[in-house]
N, C-alpha and C positions, 0 to 999 in steps of 0.2 A: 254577531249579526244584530243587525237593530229593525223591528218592523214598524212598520209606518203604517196607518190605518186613519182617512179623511172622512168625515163625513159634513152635514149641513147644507150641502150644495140643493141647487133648484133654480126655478121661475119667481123673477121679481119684476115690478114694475118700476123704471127711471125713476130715481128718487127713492126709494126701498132700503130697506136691509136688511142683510143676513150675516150670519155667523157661524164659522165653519171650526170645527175642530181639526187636529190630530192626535190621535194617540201612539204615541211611542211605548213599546215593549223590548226586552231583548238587553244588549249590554248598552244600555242609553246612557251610565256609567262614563261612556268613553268618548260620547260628543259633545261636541261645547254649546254647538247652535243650532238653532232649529231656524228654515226658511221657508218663503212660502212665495212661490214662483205661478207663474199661470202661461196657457197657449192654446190661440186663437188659431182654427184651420190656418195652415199655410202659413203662419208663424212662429219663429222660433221663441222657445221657452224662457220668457220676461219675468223677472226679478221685481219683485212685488213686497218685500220685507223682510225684515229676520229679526231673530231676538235671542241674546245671549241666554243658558240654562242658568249660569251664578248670577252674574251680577242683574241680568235681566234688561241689560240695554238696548233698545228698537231701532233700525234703520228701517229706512222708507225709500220707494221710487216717488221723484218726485209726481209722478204722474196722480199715484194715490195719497198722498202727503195731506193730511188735513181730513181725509175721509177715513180715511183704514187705522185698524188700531192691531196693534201685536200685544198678548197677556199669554202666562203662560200658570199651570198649577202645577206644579213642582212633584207636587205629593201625591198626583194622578198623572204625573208625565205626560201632560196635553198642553200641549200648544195651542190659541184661537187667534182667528181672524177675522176681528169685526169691521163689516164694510157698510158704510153711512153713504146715504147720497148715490147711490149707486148708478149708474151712466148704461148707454148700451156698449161703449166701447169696453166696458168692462167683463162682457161676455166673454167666457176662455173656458177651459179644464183649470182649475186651480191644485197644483200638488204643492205637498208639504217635503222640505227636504232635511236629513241630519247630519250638521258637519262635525267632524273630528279637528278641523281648524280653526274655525271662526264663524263669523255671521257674513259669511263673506256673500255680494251679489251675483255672483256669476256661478252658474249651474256646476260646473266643472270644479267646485269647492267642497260638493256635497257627495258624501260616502252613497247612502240611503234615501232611498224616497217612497212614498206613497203613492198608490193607483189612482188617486186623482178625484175630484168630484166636480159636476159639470156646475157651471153657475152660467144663467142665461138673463141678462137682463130687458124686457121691452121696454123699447119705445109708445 
């Protein structure tokens, strides 16, 4: 079992930023990648980056591409997501997800996930 635990979430004003953690606990041993996914009422749960545990390689949606950054601390088993520039459409629950396959974008990749943290951004 691997736990997931997000925090950093809040109120920001367009244009803002925040930075969100996860922390992974448990056999994290046995996952390759960590994602980090977001969902806006009545929408399904959008693919928003990942980043390999070894090698540490980042993929992006291009939506956040140039704003959002993936890092990760190895030696504290946390993942971050730094988001620059921040929009109101970027308002959603953002979860952290851990895959045993890869850094792959689609939900259904991911073993484990986190309870989520709200990020609201105003206009």
């Amino acid at each position: 079992q691997v736990q997931l635990v997000e925090s950093g979430g809040g109120l920001v004003e367009a244009g803002g930023s925040l930075r969100l953690a996860c922390a992974a606990s448990g056999r994290t041993a046995s996952m390759y990648a960590m994602g980090w996914f977001r969902q806006a009422p009545g929408k399904e749960r959008e693919f928003v980056g990942a980043i390999s545990w070894s090698v540490g390689g980042t993929y992006y949606a291009d939506s956040v591409k140039g704003r959002f950054t993936i890092s990760r601390d190895n030696d504290k088993n946390t993942v971050y997501l730094q988001m620059n520039s921040l929009k109101p459409e970027d308002t959603a629950v953002y979860y952290c997800g851990a895959s045993s396959i890869g850094a792959m974008n689609t939900a259904r990749g991911y073993d484990y996930w986190g309870q989520g943290t709200q990020v609201t951004v105003s206009s």
